[in-house]
C-alpha positions in Angstrom: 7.4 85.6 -65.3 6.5 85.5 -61.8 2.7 87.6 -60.9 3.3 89.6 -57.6 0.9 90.9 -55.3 2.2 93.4 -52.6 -0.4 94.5 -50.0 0.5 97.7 -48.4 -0.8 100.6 -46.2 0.4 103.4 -47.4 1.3 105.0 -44.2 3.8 102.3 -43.5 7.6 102.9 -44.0 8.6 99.2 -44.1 6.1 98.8 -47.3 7.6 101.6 -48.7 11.3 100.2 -48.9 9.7 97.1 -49.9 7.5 98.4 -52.7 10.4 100.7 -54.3 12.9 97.4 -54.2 9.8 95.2 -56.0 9.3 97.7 -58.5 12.1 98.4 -59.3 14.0 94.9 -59.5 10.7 93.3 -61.3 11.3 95.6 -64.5 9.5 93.9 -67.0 10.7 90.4 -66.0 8.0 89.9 -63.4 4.6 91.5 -63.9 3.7 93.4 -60.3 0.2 94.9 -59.1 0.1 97.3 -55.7 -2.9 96.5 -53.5 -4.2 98.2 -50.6 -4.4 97.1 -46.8 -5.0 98.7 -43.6 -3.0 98.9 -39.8 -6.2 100.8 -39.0 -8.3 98.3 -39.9 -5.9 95.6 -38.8 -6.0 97.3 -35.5 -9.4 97.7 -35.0 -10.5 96.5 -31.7 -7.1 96.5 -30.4 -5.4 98.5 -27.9 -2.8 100.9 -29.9 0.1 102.2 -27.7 0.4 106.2 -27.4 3.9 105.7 -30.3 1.8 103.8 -32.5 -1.4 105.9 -32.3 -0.9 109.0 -34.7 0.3 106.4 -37.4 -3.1 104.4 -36.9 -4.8 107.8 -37.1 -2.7 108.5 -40.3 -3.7 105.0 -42.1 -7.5 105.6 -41.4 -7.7 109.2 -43.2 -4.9 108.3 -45.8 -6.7 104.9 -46.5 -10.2 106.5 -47.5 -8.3 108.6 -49.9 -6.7 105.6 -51.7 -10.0 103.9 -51.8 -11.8 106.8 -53.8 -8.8 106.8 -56.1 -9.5 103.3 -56.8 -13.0 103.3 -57.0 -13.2 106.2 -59.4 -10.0 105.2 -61.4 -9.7 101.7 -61.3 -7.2 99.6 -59.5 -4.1 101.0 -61.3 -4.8 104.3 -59.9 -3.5 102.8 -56.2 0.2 102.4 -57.5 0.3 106.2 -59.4 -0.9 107.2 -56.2 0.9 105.3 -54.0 4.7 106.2 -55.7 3.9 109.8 -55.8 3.4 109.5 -51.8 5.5 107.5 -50.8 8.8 109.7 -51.1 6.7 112.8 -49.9 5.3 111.2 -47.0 8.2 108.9 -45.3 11.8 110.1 -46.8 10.6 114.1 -46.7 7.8 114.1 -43.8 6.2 116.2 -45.5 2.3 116.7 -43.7 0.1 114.1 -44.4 -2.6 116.3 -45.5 -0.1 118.4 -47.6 1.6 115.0 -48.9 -1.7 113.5 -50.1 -2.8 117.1 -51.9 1.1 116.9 -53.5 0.3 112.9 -54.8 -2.9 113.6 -56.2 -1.5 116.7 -58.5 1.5 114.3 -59.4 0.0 111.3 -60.0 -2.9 113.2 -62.5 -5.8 112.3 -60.4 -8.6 114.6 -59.8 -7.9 117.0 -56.4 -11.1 116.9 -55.0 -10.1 113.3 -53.6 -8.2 115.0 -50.6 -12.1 115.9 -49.4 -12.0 111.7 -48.4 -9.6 112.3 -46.1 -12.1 112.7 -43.6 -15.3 111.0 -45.5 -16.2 107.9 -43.4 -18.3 106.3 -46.1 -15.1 105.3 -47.7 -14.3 103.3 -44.6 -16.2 100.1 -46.2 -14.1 100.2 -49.2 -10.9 100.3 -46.9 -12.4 97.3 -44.9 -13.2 95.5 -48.0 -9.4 96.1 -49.4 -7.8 94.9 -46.2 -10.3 91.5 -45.6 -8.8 90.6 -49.1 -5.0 90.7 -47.9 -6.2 88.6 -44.9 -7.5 86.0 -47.1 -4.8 86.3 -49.4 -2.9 85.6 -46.3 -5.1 83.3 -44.5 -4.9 84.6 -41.4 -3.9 88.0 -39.7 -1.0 89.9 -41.0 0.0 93.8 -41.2 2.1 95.7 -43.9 3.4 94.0 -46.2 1.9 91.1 -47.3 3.4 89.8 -50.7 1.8 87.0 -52.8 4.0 85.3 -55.7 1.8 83.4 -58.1 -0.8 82.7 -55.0 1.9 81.9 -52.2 1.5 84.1 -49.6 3.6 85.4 -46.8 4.2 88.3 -44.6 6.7 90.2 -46.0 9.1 90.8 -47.3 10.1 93.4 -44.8 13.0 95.6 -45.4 14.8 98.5 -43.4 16.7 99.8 -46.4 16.5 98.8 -50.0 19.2 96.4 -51.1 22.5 98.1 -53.0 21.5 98.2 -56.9 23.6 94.8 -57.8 22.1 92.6 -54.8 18.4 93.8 -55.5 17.2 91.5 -58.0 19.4 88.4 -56.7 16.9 89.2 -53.6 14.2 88.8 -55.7 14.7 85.9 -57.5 15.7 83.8 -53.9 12.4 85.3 -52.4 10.7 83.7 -55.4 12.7 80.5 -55.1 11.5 80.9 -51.1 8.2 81.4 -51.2 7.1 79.0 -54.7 9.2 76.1 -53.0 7.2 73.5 -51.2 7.7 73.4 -47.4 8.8 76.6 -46.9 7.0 78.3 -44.3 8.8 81.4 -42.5 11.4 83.3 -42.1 12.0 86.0 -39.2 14.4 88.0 -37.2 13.9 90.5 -34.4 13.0 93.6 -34.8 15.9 95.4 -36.4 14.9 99.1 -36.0 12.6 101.2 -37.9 13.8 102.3 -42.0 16.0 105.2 -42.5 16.0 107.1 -45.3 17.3 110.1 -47.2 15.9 112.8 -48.5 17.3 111.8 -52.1 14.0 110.2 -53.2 12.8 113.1 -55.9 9.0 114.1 -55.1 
């Protein structure tokens, strides 16, 4: 049994493809935990283009929210949160504001929690969250970073999830990958962003 950490910002649709394909491929074969970063923290500092901005703006607000889950709730509360979201709030669009009050309801957690949307003394907690991908990492990396039993890497980053009979086959070689000595990176240009459907039940 492999332990995987996946650090992801909720807002981004690459993570989200990612995160459904871990989930659901690691069954109860390999024991995954969810874990929170931030492109708004990861971009601090930095110029943002005017395409990237409202999605920088997004993780900041959406971030604080995930934070007060946690801190009230624990760590697990993160993931219930974070797959009620995610097929709201990338394969049906829905308004981020409406898509966070939608998650909350779903995933049990107490409503109120939408009021951090816009409560900046969350903003340490966020920062804290995403420092601890970084140094997972060991240096600076945005959405996702997995770690498989303490080897870390960017990624993995997918634009749609695999069919059903190659998903855990791409697993078990990204385990093979990342836990064999040597192995450093792998990349390809930028391949467009994910597309979805709208099939993804909310």
């Amino acid at each position: 049994m492999a332990h995987i950490d996946l650090y992801v910002d909720p807002v981004c649709p690459f993570a989200w493809v990612t995160a459904r394909w871990l989930v659901d491929s690691a069954g109860d074969d390999h024991m995954v935990t969810l874990r929170q970063m931030s492109l708004a923290e990861l971009n601090s500092g930095h110029a943002v283009d005017a395409e990237h901005g409202p999605m920088i703006a997004r993780s900041r607000r959406i971030g604080r929210v995930f934070a007060a889950a946690a801190q009230r709730y624990g760590q697990t509360a993160f993931a219930s949160l974070y797959m009620a979201l995610g097929p709201r709030l990338h394969p049906h669009r829905q308004d981020a504001d409406h898509a966070v009050a939608a998650a909350l309801a779903a995933a049990g957690l107490d409503h109120t929690l939408i009021e951090s949307l816009d409560d900046a003394r969350h903003d340490a907690a966020v920062a804290n969250a995403h420092h601890a991908s970084q140094t997972a990492l060991g240096g600076r990396g945005g959405s996702p970073i997995i770690s498989i039993d303490g080897h870390v890497f960017g990624g993995p980053v997918l634009t749609a999830p695999p069919h059903p009979k190659h998903a855990a086959d791409l697993l078990d070689a990204i385990i093979t990958a990342t836990t064999t000595p040597g192995f450093a990176a792998l990349q390809r240009p930028y391949q467009g962003p994910p597309t979805f459907t709208t099939e993804e039940n909310v």
